[in-house]
N, C-alpha and C positions, 0 to 999 in steps of 0.2 A: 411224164405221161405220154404213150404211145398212141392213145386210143383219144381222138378232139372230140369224143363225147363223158370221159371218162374226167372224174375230178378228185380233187386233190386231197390230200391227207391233212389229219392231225401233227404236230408233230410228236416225235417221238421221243418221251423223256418217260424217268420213270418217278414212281413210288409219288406222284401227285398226292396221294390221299394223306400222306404221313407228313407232308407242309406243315410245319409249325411255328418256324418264326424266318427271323428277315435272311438268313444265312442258307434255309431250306429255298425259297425263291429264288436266290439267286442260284442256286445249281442250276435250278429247272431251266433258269433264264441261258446259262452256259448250255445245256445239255440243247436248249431252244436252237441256239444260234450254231453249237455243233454239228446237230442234223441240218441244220439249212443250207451249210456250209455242202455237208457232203451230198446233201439229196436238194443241189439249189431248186428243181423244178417239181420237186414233189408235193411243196406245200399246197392249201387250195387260195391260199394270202402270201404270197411268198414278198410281193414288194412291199415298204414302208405306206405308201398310202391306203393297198387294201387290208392290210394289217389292222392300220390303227382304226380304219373304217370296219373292221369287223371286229374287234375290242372294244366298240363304243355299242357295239350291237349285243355282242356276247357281254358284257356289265348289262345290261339292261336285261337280257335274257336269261341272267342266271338263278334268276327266283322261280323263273317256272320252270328251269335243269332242273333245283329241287323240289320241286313238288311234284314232277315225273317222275320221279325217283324215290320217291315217298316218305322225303325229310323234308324238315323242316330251314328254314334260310335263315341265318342268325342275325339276330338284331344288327351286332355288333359286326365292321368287317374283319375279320385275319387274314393270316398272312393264306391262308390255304385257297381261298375265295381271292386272291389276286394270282395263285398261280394256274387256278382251275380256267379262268378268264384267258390271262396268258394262252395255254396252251388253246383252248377254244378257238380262239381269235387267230390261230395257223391254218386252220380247216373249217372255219365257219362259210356256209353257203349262203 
């Protein structure tokens, strides 16, 4: 980030929505850790404590992601709802 008013990113991985079991999250988690590598100052959580401090936020905030969004939050959790958090939790403010 060039700009000390300006903040940080998501990170970048793809095809979140099509997460379907334990082997789909772990890409996301590889694809996590590969853009961090390359883009270490991009994230807006890029170190282990504001990460996991913003994973404990985005779990918590992810029932009203969908109900912004104008789905519903399933009972049950998947694997897709751990890697939607995941990425969250790189860029949450």
């Amino acid at each position: 980030m060039s700009n000390p008013y300006e903040t940080g990113r998501f990170a970048a991985v793809s095809d979140v929505d099509q997460v379907a079991s334990r082997d789909d999250v772990a890409r996301v988690v590889r694809e996590m850790v590969d853009d961090l590598r390359r883009n270490p100052g991009a994230w807006e959580n890029s170190t282990l404590e504001r990460f996991l401090d913003a994973l404990s936020v985005s779990l918590t905030a992810l029932p009203n992601l969908y109900a912004n969004r104008g789905e519903s939050f399933p009972d049950q959790p998947n694997w897709k709802i751990l890697a939607e958090a995941l990425v969250m939790a790189s860029g949450y403010e």
